[in-house]
LOFI-93327 format. One line per 10 residues: for each residue x negated, z, y of C-alpha. Coordinates in pm, 1 decimal, m for minus. Last residue first. Layout:
<recs>
X/Z/Y ~ ... $
</recs>
This chain:
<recs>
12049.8/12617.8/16959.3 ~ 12005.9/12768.6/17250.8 ~ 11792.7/13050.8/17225.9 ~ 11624.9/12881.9/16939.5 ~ 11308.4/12831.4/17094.4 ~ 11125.3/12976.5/16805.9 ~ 10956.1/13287.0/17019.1 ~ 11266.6/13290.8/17268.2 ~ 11469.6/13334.8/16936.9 ~ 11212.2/13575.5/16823.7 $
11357.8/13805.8/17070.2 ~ 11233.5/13915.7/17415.7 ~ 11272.1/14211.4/17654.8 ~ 11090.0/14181.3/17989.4 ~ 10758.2/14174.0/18163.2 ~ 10646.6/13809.8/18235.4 ~ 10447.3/13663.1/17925.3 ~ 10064.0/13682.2/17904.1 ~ 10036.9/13660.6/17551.2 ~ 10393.8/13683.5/17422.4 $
10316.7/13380.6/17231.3 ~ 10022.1/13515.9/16981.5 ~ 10217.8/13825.4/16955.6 ~ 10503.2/13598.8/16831.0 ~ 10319.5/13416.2/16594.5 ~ 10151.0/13756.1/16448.0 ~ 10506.5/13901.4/16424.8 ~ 10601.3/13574.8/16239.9 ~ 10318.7/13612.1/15998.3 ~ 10384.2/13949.2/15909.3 $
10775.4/13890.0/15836.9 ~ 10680.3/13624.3/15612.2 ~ 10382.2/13787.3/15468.8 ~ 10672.4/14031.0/15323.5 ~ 10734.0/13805.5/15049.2 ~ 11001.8/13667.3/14840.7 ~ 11293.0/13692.7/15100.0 ~ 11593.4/13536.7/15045.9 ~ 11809.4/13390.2/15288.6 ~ 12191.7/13287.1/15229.3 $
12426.5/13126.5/15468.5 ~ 12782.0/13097.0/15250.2 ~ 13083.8/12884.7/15337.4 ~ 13411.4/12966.3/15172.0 ~ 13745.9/12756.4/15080.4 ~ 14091.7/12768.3/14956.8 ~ 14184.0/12931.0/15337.5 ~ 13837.3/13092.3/15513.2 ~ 13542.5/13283.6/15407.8 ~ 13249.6/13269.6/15653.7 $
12966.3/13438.7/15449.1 ~ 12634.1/13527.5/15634.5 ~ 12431.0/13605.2/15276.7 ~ 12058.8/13820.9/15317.6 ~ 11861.1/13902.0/15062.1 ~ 11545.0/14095.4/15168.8 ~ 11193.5/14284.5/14965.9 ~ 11366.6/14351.5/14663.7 ~ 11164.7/14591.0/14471.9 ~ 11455.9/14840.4/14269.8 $
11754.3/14876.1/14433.4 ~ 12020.1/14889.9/14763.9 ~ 12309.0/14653.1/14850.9 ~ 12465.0/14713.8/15186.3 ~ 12801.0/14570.7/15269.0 ~ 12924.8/14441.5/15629.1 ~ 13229.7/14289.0/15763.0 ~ 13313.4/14128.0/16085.6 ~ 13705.4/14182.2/16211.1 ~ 13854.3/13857.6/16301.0 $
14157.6/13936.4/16142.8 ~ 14211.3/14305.8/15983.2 ~ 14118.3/14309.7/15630.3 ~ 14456.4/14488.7/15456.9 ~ 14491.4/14857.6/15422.1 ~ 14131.9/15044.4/15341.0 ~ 14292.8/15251.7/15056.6 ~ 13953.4/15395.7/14928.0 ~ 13605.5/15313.5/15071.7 ~ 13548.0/15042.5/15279.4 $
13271.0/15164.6/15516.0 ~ 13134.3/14872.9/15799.2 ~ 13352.0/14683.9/15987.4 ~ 13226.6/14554.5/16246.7 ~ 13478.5/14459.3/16564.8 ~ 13439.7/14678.5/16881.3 ~ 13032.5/14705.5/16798.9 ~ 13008.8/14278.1/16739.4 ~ 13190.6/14242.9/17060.6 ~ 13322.5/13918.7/17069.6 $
13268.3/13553.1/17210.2 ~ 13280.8/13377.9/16824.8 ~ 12931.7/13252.0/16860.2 ~ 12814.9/13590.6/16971.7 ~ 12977.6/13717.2/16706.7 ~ 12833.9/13575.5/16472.3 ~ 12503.4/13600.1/16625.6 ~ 12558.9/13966.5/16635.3 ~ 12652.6/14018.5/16280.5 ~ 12314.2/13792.8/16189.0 $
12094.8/14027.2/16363.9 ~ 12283.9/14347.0/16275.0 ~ 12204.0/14224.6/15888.0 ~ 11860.1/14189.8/15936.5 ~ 11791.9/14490.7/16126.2 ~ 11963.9/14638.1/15792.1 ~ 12273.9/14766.8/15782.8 ~ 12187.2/15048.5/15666.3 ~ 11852.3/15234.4/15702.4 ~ 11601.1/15411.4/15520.1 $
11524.9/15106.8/15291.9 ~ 11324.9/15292.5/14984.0 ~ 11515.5/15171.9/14752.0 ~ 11436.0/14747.5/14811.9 ~ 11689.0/14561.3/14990.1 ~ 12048.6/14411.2/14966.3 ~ 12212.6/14201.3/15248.0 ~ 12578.0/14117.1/15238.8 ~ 12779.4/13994.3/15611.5 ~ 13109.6/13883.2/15574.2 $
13302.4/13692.6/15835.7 ~ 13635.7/13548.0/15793.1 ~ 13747.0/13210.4/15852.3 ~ 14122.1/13190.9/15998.5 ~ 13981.9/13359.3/16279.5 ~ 13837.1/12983.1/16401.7 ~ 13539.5/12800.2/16282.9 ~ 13335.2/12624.1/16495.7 ~ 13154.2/12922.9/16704.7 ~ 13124.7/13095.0/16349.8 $
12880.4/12776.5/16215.0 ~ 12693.5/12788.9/16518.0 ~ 12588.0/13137.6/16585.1 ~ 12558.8/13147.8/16153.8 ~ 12368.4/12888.2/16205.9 ~ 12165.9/13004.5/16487.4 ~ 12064.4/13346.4/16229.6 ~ 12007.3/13154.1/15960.1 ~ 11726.0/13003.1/16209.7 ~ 11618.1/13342.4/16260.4 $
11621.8/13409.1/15911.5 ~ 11403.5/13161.4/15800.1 ~ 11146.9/13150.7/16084.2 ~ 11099.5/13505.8/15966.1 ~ 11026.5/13810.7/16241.9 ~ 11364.1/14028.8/16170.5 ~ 11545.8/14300.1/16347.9 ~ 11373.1/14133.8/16661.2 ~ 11208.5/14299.2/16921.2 ~ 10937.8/14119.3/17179.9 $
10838.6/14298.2/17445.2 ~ 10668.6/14205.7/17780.6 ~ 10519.3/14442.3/18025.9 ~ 10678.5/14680.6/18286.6 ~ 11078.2/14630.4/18289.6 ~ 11010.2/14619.4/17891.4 ~ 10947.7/15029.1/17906.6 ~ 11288.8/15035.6/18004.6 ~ 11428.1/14838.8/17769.6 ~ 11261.4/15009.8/17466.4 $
11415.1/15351.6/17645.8 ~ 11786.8/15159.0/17653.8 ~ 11795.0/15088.4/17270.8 ~ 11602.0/15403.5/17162.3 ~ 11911.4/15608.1/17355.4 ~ 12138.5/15320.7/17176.6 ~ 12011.6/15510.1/16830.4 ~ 11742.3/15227.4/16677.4 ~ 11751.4/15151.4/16277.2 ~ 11513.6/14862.9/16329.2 $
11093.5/14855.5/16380.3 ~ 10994.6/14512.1/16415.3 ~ 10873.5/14551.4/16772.0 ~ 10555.8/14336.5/16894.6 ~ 10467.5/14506.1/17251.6 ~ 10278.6/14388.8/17553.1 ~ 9973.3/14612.2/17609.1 ~ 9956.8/14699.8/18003.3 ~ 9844.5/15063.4/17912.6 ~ 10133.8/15249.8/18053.2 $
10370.1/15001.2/17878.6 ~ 10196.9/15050.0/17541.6 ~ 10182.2/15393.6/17557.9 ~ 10567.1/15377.6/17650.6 ~ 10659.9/15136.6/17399.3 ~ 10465.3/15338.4/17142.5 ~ 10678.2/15636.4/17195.3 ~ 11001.6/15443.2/17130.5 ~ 10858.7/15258.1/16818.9 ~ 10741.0/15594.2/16634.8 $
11115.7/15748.2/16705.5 ~ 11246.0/15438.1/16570.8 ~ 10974.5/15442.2/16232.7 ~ 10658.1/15157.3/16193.5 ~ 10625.7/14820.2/16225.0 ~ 10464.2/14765.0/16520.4 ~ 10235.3/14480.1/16695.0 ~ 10039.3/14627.6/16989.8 ~ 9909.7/14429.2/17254.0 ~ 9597.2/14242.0/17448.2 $
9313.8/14490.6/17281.3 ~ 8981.1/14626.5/17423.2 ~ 9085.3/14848.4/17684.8 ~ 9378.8/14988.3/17497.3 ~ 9191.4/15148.7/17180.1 ~ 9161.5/15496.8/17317.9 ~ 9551.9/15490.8/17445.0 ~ 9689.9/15430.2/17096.6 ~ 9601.3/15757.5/16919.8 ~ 9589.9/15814.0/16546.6 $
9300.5/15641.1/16347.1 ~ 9264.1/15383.6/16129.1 ~ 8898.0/15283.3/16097.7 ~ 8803.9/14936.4/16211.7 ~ 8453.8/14818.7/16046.9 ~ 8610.0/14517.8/15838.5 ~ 8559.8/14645.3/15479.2 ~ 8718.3/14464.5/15236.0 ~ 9008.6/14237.5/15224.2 ~ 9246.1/14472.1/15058.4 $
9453.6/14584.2/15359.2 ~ 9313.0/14945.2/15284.6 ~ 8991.6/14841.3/15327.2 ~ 9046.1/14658.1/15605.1 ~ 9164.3/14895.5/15803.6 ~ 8835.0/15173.7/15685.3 ~ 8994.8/15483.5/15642.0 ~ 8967.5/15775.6/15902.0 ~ 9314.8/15844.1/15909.6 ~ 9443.3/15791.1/15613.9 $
9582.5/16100.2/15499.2 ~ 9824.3/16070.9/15794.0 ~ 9811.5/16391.3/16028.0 ~ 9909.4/16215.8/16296.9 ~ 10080.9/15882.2/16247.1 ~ 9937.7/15562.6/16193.2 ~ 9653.6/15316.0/16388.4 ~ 9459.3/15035.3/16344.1 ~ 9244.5/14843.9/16641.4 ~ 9155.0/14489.1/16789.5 $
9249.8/14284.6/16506.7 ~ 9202.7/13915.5/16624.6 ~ 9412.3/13636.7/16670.2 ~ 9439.6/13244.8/16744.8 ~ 9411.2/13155.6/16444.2 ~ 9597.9/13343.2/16175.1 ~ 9444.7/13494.5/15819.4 ~ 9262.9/13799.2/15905.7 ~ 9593.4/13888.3/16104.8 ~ 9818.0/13840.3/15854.4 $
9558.4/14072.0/15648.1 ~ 9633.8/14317.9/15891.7 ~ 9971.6/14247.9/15921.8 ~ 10043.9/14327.4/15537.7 ~ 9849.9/14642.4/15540.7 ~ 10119.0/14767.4/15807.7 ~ 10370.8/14604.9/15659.2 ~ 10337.6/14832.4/15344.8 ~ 10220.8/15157.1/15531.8 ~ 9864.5/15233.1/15654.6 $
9851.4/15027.7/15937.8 ~ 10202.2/15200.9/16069.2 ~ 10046.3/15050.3/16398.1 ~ 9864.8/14731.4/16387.5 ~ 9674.2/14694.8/16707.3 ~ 9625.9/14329.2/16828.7 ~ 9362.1/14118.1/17001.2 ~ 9480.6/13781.0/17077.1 ~ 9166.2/13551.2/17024.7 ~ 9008.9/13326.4/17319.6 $
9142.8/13045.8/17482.7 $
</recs>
């Protein structure tokens, strides 16, 4: 079969750069195009350039639709409102969609969805085997315990996160609950700050640590009676991220439209 052929948008931000050299690196795909925001100061630079592999004769420009006919889907990293446009563009074009974009209003939530009805999407508040597989313990390990245990969810990032909790986070909080049967938005708790009264049972927690360079720490902490059970990931590289975006592009290759996670990517739906 030949290559997937994939448009990195946000090319000229962190993950961006990180993709396309993911990209270089993975069998099975291609880079097909590069693209970032109007008005970027980049716009015009050689891709590869910028990814620090060289020169690879893909400029980054600004507009999707030009590059549709010769790629398979978009893989994006990028900014909600960036995210929300793209799925459109890429729905209109037949592209299937890579989403690892978080911090999403429930108006993003339900336009992603629609566009999804068309072509297939894959979105995931994080791409690593790692996490994802944190993420079906925690499923697991909160199914088994009962309220006695409570649920604490800790993830710290690098100072320029823009949003809080982190995809990460929400990911993990919602396998928790899912595991438990509850709704993770009728019971997070997420600002203590003063005289909070006494943690109310079964209530899921969340704290956001942010400073300096650290790329994702992540601790799904069940804390129960004399005892406490902690999930921890830690990222040391954002190549993790890239290379499971590039996985899951590679998989959602000719997929039926609809909205997909990297559990469907893992095949740990049900784990």
């Amino acid at each position: 079969m030949s290559d997937v052929r994939l448009i990195v948008a946000g090319a000229g931000g962190r993950m961006g750069r990180t993709l396309i050299k993911a990209i270089s690196e993975a069998r099975g795909a291609a880079l097909a195009g590069a693209i970032d925001a109007p008005g970027s100061p980049l716009i015009g630079r050689d891709s590869g350039e910028l990814a620090g592999l060289g020169p690879n004769g893909i400029p980054v420009t600004a507009d999707l639709p030009p590059l549709a006919k010769s790629a398979d889907g978009v893989i994006d990293f990028t900014i909600p409102a960036a995210s929300v446009a793209l799925a459109d563009q890429a729905a209109a074009a037949g592209l299937f969609h890579v989403i690892g974009t978080t911090g999403f209003s429930a108006a993003d939530e339900q336009a992603i969805a629609a566009a999804a009805a068309s072509v297939a999407i894959v979105k995931s508040g994080n791409m690593s085997l790692g996490v994802n597989l944190l993420a079906a313990l925690a499923k697991r390990v909160a199914a088994t315990l009962d309220e006695e245990f409570d649920i604490e969810i800790l993830e710290m990032h690098h100072n320029k996160k823009i949003d809080a909790p982190s995809g990460t986070a929400l990911l993990l909080g919602e396998a928790a609950a899912a595991g438990r049967g509850i709704d993770l938005a009728a019971r997070s708790d997420r600002g203590r700050d003063g005289h909070t009264g006494a943690r109310k049972p079964g209530d899921i927690g969340f704290a956001s640590l942010r400073g300096g360079t650290v790329v994702g720490e992540h601790w799904a902490i069940f804390a129960g009676p004399a005892e406490r059970i902690e999930l921890v990931h830690k990222a040391e590289d954002r190549m993790i991220f890239a290379r499971g975006a590039v996985k899951a592009a590679v998989w959602a290759r000719g997929r039926a439209p609809g909205l997909y996670t990297m559990m469907d990517v893992l095949g740990l739906k049900d784990f």
